[in-house]
N, C-alpha and C positions, 0 to 999 in steps of 0.2 A: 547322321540321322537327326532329325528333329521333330519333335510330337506336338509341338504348338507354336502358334504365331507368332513370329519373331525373335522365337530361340537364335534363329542364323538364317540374317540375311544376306546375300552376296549383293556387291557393287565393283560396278567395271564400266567404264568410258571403250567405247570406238569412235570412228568417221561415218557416217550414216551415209546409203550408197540414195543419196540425193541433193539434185542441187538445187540451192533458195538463194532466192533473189535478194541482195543485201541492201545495198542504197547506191541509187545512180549506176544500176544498172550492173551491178557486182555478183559477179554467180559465184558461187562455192558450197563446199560441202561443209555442214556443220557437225561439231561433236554431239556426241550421244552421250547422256552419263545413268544408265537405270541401276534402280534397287530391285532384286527380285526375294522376296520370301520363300525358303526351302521348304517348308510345311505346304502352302495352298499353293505357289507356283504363281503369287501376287504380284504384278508390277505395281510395287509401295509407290515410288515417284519415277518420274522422266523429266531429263532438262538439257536442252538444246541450248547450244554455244555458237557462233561465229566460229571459233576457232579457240585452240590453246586453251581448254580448259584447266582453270584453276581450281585451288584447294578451299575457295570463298563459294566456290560451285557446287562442291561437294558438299561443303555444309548448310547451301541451301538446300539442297536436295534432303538434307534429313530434315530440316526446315519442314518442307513438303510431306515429307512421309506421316505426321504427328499434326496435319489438318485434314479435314475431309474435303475432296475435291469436289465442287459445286457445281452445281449443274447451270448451263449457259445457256445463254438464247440459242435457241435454232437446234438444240438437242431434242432427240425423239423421247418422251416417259418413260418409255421401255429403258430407260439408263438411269433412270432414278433407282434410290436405294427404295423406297418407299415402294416399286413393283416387283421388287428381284426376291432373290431366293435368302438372304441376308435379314437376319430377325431383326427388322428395322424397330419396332415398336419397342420392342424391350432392348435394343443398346439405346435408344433414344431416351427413357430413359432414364437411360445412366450421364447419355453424353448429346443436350441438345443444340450442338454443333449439327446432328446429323438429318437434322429436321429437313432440309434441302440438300442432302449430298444426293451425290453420284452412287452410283450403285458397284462402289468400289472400297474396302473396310479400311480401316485405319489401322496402320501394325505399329506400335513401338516397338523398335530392334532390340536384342538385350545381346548378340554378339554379333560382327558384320566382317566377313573374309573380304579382306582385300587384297592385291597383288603389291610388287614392288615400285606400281609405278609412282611418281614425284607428289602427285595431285592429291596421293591416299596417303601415306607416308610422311607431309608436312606436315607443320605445327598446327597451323588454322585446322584442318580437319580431326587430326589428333583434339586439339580442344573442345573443338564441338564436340565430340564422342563425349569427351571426359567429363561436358557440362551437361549431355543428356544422358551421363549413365551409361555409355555403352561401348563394350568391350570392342578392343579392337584384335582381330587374327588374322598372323599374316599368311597367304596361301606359300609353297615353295616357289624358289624360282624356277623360273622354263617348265611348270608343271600346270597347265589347265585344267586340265580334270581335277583341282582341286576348287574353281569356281565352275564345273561342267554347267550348272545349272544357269548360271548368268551369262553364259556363252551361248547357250542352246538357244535362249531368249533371244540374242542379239539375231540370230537365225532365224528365227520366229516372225521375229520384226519385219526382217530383209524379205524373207515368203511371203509373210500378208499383209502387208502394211508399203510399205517400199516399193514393190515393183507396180503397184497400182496407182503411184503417184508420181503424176507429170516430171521429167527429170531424171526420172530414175538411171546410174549410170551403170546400175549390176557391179557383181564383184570384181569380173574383169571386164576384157575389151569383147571377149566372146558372146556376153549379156548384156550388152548395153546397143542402144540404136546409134546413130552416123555423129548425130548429134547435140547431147544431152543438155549441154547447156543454154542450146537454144529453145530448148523445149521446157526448160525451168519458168514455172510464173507463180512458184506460193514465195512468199516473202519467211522469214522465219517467224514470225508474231503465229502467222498464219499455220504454219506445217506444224508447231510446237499445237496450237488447238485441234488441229488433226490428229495428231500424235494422242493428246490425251483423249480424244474422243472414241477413238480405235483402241484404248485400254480397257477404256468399259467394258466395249464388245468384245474384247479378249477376256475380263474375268468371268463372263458368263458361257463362254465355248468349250466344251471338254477338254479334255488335255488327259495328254497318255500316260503322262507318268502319275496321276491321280487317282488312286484306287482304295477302296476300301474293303476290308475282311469280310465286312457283314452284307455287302452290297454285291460278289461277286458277277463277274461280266460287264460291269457297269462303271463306264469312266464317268469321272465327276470335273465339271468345271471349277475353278478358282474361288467362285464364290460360294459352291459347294460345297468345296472343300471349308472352306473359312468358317459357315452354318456349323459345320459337324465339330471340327474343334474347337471354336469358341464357347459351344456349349458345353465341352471339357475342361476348358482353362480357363474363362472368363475374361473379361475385360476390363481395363484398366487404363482411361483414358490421360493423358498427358496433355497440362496446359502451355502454353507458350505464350507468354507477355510478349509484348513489343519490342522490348527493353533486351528480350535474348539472343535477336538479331543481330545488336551490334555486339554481341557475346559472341557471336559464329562469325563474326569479321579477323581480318588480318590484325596483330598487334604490332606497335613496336615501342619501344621505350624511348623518351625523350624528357630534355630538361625544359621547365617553361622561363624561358629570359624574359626581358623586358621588350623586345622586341614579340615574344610571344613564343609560336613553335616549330620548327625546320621539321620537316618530312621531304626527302628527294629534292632539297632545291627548291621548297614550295612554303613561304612563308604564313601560318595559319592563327587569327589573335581575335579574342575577343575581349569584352568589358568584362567577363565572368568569367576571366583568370588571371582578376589582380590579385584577388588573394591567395594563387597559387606559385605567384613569379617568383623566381629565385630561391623559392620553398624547397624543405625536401618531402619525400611522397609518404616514408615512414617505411617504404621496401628497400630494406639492406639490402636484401641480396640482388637487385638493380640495381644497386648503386644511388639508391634514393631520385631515381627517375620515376616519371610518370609516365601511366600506361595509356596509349593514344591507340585506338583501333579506327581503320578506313576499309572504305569501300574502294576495292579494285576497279570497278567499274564507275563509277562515282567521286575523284576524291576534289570534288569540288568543297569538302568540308571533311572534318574529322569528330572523335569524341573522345573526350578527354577522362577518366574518371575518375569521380573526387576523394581524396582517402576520408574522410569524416564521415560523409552520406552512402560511399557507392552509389552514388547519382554519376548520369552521364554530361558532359558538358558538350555542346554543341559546338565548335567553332570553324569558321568559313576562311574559305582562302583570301589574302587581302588583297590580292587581284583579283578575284572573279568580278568586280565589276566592267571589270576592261575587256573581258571575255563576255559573262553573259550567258551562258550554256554550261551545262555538264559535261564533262570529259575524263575518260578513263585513262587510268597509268597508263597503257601502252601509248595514247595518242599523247601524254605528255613527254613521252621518249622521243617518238617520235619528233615531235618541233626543237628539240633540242638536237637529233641527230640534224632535221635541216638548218639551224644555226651552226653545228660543227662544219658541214659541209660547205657552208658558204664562207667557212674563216674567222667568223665571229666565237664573242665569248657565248658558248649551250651552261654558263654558270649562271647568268643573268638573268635574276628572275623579271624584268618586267621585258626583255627583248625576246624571251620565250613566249612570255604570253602575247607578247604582238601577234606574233605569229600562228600562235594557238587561234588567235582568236576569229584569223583569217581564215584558217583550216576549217574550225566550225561555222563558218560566214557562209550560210546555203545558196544565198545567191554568186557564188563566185566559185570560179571553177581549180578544183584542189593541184596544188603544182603535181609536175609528174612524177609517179611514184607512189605519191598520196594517199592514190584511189581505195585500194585495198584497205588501207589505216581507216580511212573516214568510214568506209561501209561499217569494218566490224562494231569501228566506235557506236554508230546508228543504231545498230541493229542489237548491241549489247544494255543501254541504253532502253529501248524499246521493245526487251523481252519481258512479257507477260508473268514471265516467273519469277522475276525479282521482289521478293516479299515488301511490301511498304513501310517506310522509315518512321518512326516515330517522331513526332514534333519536339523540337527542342527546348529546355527546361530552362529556366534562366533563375541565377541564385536566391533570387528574393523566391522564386517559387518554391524553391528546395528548402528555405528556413522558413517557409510559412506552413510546409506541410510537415514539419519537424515539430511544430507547436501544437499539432493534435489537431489538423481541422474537421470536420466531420466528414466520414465515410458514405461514400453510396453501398448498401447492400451489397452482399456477393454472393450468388448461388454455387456453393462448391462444385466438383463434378462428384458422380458417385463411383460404385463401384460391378459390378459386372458381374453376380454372383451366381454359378452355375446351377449351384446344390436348391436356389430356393426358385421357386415361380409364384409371384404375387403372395409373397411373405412366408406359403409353405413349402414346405420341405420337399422336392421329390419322392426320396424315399427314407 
């Protein structure tokens, strides 16, 4: 049981019974990864994958749950928070983030069941928990009814949302049409904006398992429900710097030589980590290595961070000029399984990136095999939900803002206090 927002929320990944058009003409089914809140029956966030969701995914996804979703062109008003049933006026506020949201609340999790699979149970996810605060529970094995509620969801989905869009393949061959994947035309950018726009419409729809004592007969929608306990437990919004994202990234530890820094075979250096070369980091229990976090999707650069400042260090692949494009771990496996295959050294960092570089060369058509690799890259790449990177800091910046420069103001957020309405006391 849980009495307020975000006591316990469940997360679970499926196959989403739709197929979306990747790049060049690639159909497939992408992962699903939603958070559902046990109190209001909230879908906090949703995030669609190509394929093989990661534990970088997951912790965007909590990423996602601690902003408020913004309303887009071409949404109808009736999804703003500003006309729903949700006390837009007084959490606003507390927290004017919400001034243009969606008409869908902001939960920070304070415990979240997860199952045993790989994606919830890594380190990257485990850390982000551990950097936002929040518990992690693991459900039993072989035991669903211990996440029932984010299963039921996934139900939910497949009922009202799924078979109403083009593609649809049903759960089995019984519910699906002759030919689903010819019938596919949203792209994933596209279904992923769908997705979240039929969230809305889901917090404002009754739901059966929402009931209230003092309300009997009467089911309450999502955001309902959310009005009724918020006014119980209050709110307490949570900031997120720029700088936390590369916190919810992958880590791994490396030494910075004079050549700079190896990650997989991928040589990475820049001018603002001379004075870190051949250093130690000051973390014994590393081994006096440095802690370098990437982007799975992205590791056309890495960040390095500095043990004096806790500043992050930016530093770029030293071939990406020969390349040119951003490219995901996988597509870098990839060019190296096609160097193995053809007899060559897959150790050779600039004969990989030949290769890479043709692979991402859009005018040219990917050898065979390929197709698959190039779409998801594309399409992971050009999902809408990858939080935006923060510009990179360069030393001289990081010891000039160590001298005290002067601060721009900062408006704190406040606090969500139930007991008072415009300074007096309810009772």
């Amino acid at each position: 049981m849980a009495a307020r927002p975000g006591e316990i929320v469940q997360i679970d990944s499926t196959r989403l019974d739709v197929m979306a058009v990747l790049d060049d003409g690639v159909v497939a089914r992408p992962e699903l990864t939603i958070a559902v809140d046990v109190t209001t029956r909230t879908i906090c966030a949703a995030l669609l994958r190509p394929t093989g969701t990661k534990g970088v995914d997951a912790a965007v996804l909590l990423a996602r749950m601690l902003v408020p979703e913004p309303m887009r062109p071409g949404w109808s008003q009736t999804l703003a928070m500003s006309d729903s049933i949700l006390p837009h006026q007084r959490l606003m506020a507390v927290d004017a983030r919400l001034e243009k949201a969606a008409a869908k609340p902001v939960i920070v999790p304070d415990t979240i069941v997860i199952d045993h699979g790989k994606v919830f149970v890594s380190d990257t996810f485990s850390s982000a928990c551990s950097l936002l605060g929040i518990s992690l529970q693991l459900a039993r094995p072989r035991t669903p009814t211990d996440k029932a509620i984010v299963e039921r969801t996934f139900a939910s989905i497949n009922s009202l949302f799924c078979q109403y869009v083009a593609g649809y393949t049903g759960s089995d061959a019984t519910r699906r049409g002759s030919n689903p994947a010819a019938e596919a035309v949203w792209t994933l950018a596209q279904l992923q904006d769908l997705l979240d726009e039929w969230i809305i419409c889901w917090q404002q729809r009754p739901h059966e398992g929402l009931r209230n004592p003092y309300m009997a007969g009467r089911t309450l929608s999502p955001n309902e429900s959310y009005a009724i306990a918020v006014a119980r437990a209050g709110y307490l919004p949570v900031a997120l710097p720029a700088e936390d994202y590369i916190e919810l990234l992958p880590a791994v530890w490396r030494a910075v030589n004079d050549y700079g820094i190896k990650v997989n075979y991928r040589t990475y250096d820049s001018p603002e980590l001379n004075r870190l070369r051949r250093q130690p980091s000051g973390v014994t229990g590393k081994q006096d290595l440095w802690e370098v976090h990437y982007d799975p999707y992205d590791v056309s650069r890495v960040w390095v961070r500095r043990s004096d400042s806790r500043r992050w260090i930016e530093v770029p692949w030293t071939h990406l000029p020969m390349v040119r494009a951003p490219f995901a771990d996988f597509t870098w496996r990839h060019a190296r399984q096609l160097l193995a295959d053809q007899g060559r050294d897959d150790t050779s960092e600039t004969a990989v990136a030949q290769v890479l570089a043709k692979l991402l060369r859009r005018s040219g058509k990917p050898p065979v095999g390929s197709e698959q690799v190039m779409a998801r890259t594309r399409a992971a790449l050009e999902a809408p939900a990858r939080p935006a990177l923060p510009p990179a800091r360069s030393a001289d910046a990081d010891d000039s803002e160590n001298e005290g420069p002067e601060e721009a103001p900062v408006t704190p957020f406040g606090v969500f206090n139930p007991l008072e309405e415009e300074g007096n006391p309810l009772w």
